[in-house]
C-alpha positions as CSV (number, residue, x, y, z in Angstrom):
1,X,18.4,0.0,-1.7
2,X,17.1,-1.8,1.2
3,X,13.4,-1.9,1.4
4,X,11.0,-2.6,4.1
5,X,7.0,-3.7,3.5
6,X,4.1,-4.1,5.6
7,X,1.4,-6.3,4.6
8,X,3.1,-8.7,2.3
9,X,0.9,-11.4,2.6
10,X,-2.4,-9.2,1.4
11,X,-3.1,-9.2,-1.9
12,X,-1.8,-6.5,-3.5
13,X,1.2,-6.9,-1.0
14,X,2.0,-10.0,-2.0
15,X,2.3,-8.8,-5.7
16,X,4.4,-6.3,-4.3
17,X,6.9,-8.3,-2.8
18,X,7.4,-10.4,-5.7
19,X,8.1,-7.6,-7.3
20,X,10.6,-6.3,-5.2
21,X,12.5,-9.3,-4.3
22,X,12.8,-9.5,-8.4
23,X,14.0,-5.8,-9.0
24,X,18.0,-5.4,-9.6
25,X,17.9,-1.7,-7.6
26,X,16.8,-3.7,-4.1
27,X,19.4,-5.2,-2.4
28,X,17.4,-6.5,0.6
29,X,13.6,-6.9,1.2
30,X,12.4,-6.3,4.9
31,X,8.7,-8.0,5.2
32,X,7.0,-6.6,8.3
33,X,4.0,-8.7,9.3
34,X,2.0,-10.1,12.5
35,X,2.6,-13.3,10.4
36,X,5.2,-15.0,8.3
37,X,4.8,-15.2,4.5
38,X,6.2,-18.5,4.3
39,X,8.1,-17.4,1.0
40,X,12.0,-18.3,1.0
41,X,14.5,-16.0,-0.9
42,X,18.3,-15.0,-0.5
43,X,16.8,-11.3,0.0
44,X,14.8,-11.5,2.4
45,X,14.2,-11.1,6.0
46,X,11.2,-10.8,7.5
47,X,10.3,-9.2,10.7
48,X,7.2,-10.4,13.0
49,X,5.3,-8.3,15.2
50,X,3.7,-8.4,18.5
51,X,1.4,-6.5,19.9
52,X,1.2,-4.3,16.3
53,X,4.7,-3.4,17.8
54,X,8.0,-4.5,15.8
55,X,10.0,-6.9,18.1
56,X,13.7,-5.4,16.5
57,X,14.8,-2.3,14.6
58,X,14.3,-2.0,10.6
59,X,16.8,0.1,9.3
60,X,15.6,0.5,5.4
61,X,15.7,3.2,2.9
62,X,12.4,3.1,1.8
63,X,9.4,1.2,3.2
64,X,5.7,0.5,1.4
65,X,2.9,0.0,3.4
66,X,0.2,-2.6,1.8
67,X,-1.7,-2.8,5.7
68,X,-5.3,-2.8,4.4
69,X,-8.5,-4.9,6.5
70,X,-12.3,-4.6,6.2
71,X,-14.7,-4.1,8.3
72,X,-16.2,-7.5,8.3
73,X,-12.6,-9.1,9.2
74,X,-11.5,-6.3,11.6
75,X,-14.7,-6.8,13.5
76,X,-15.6,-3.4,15.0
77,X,-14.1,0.2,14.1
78,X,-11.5,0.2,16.6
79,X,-10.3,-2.9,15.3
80,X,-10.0,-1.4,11.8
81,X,-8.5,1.3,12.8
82,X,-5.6,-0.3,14.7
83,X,-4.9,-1.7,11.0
84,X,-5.5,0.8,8.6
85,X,-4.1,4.1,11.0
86,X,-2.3,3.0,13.9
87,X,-0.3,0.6,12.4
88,X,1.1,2.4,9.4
89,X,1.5,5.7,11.1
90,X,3.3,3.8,14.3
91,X,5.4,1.6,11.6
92,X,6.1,5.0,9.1
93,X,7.4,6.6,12.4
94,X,9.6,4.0,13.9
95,X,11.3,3.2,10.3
96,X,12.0,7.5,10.4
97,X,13.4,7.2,13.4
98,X,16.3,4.4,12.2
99,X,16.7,7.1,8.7
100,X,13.9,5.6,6.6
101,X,12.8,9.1,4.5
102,X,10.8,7.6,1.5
103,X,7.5,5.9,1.9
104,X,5.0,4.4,-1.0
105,X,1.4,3.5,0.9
106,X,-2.0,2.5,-0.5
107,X,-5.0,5.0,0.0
108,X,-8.3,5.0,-1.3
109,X,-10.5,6.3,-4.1
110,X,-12.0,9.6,-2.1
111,X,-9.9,9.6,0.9
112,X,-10.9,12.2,3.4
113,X,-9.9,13.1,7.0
114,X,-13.9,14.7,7.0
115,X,-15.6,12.3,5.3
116,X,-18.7,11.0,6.9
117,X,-17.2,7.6,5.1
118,X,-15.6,6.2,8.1
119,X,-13.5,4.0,5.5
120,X,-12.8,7.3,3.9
121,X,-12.0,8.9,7.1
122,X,-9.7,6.8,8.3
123,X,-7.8,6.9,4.9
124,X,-7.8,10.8,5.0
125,X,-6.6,10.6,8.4
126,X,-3.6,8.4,7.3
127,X,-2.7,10.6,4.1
128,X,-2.8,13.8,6.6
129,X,-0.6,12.3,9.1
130,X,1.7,11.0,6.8
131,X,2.3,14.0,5.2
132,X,3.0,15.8,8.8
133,X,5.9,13.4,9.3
134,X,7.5,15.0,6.5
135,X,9.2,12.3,4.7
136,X,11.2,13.3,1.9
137,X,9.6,11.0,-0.6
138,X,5.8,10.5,0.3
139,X,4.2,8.7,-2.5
140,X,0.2,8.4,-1.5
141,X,-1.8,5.7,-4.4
142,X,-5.6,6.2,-4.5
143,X,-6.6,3.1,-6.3
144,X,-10.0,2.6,-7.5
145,X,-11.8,-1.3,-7.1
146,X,-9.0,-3.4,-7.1
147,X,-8.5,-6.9,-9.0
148,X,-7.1,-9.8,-8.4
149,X,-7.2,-12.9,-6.6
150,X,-8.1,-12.4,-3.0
151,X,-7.9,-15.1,-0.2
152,X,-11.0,-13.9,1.1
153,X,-14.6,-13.2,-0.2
154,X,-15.6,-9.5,-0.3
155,X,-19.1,-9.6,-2.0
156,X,-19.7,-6.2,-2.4
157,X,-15.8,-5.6,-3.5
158,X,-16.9,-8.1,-6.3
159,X,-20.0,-6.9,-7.4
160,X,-18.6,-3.9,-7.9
161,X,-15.3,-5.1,-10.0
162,X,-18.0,-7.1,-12.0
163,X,-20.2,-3.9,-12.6
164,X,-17.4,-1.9,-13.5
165,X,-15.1,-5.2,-16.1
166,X,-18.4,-4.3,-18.1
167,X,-18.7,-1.0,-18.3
168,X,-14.8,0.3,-18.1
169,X,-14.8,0.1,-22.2
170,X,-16.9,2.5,-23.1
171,X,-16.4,5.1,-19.9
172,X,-14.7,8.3,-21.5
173,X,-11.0,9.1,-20.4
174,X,-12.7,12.1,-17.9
175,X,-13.4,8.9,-16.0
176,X,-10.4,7.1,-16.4
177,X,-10.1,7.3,-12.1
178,X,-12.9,5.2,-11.2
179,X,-11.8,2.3,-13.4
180,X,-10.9,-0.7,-12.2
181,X,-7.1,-1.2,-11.3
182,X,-4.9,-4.7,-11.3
183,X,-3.1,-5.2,-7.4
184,X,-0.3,-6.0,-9.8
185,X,-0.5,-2.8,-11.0
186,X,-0.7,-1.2,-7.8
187,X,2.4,-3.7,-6.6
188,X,4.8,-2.7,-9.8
189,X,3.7,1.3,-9.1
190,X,4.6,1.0,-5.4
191,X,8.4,0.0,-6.2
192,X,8.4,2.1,-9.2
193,X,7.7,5.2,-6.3
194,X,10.1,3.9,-4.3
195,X,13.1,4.0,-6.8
196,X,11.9,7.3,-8.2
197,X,11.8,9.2,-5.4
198,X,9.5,12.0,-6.5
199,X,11.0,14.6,-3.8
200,X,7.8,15.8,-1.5
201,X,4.0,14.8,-1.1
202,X,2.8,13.4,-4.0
203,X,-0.7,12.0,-5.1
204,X,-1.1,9.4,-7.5
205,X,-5.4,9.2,-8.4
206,X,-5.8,5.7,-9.9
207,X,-5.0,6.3,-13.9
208,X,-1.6,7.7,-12.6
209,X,-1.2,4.8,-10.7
210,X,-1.3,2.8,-14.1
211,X,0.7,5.0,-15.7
212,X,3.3,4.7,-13.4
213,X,3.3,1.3,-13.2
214,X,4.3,1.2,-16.4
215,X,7.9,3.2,-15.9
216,X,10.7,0.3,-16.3
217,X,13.7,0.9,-13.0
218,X,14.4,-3.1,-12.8
């Protein structure tokens, strides 16, 4: 299987590529980035972009998208949404268009199209769209706070994985969801979607995401 992936140098994308460039069922890894990841291996190839537009045709049989900014980095809304909608839904449609039909992308914890979250909205509005392209694998993971070691400082990000590292042990299993997840976690789940190939739409809230990170198809 070859398999394409946006955002390989974020966090959880970077876990994710790891992971894919170590699995036995991909035979080629595709990184699609507006920069390089400066990692070297026999399976890879990596594709820049310019102008949030790919510079050569992908042709892969599954692509995960990892494209994730914050409003702080991204600088204004339409900056954020270039990143978190445009750019996925441009990059799910172009990689349809050269046969790509199975996609694994990250959501959110409460994703909405209506939200009055624009974070939320935007998700909602990526989810929605995603599913009218009609893939024939559509694997959508709503993570809850993520952890891990991120480049960049998001205060609020941590003070909420900090709140929630104490109190996770004792919340019951009807709150299992808003627990805090591991990107590696996220990254193992993504591939494991990929290989799978659940046929339709489906919705993984963030204790399935564990649960199917922890399916073995190396």
């Amino acid at each position: 299987m070859i398999a394409a992936i946006a955002g390989a140098t974020g966090l959880t994308g970077s876990f994710c590529l790891q992971e894919l460039l170590n699995n036995n069922n991909i035979s080629e890894v595709i990184a699609i980035g507006r920069n390089s990841t400066d990692f070297s291996h026999p399976k890879l190839k990596e594709v820049l972009l310019k102008d949030l537009r790919l510079t050569e045709a992908v042709k892969a049989d599954a692509f995960i998208c990892c494209l994730g900014t914050t409003m702080k980095k991204a600088g204004s809304k339409a900056a954020f949404r270039a990143v978190d909608l445009d750019l996925p839904l441009y990059l799910a449609g172009a990689l349809k268009n050269y046969g790509c039909n199975t996609v694994a992308v990250i959501s959110s914890m409460g994703a909405k199209a209506s939200s009055s979250i624009f974070y939320s909205s935007i998700k909602g509005q990526m989810e929605d769209a995603l599913k009218a392209m009609d893939f024939e694998c559509l694997a959508i993971l709503r993570p809850s706070i993520i952890s891990g070691p991120r480049k960049e400082k998001r205060f609020g990000e941590k003070a909420g994985l900090a709140i929630m590292k104490f109190v996770n042990p004792v919340l019951p299993p009807s709150l299992n969801n808003i627990k805090y997840i591991n990107a590696s976690d996220i990254a193992k789940a993504l591939v494991n979607a990929i290989i799978e190939k659940k046929t339709g739409n489906t919705l993984y809230l963030s204790h399935e995401v564990k649960l199917l990170a922890k399916k073995n198809y190396s």
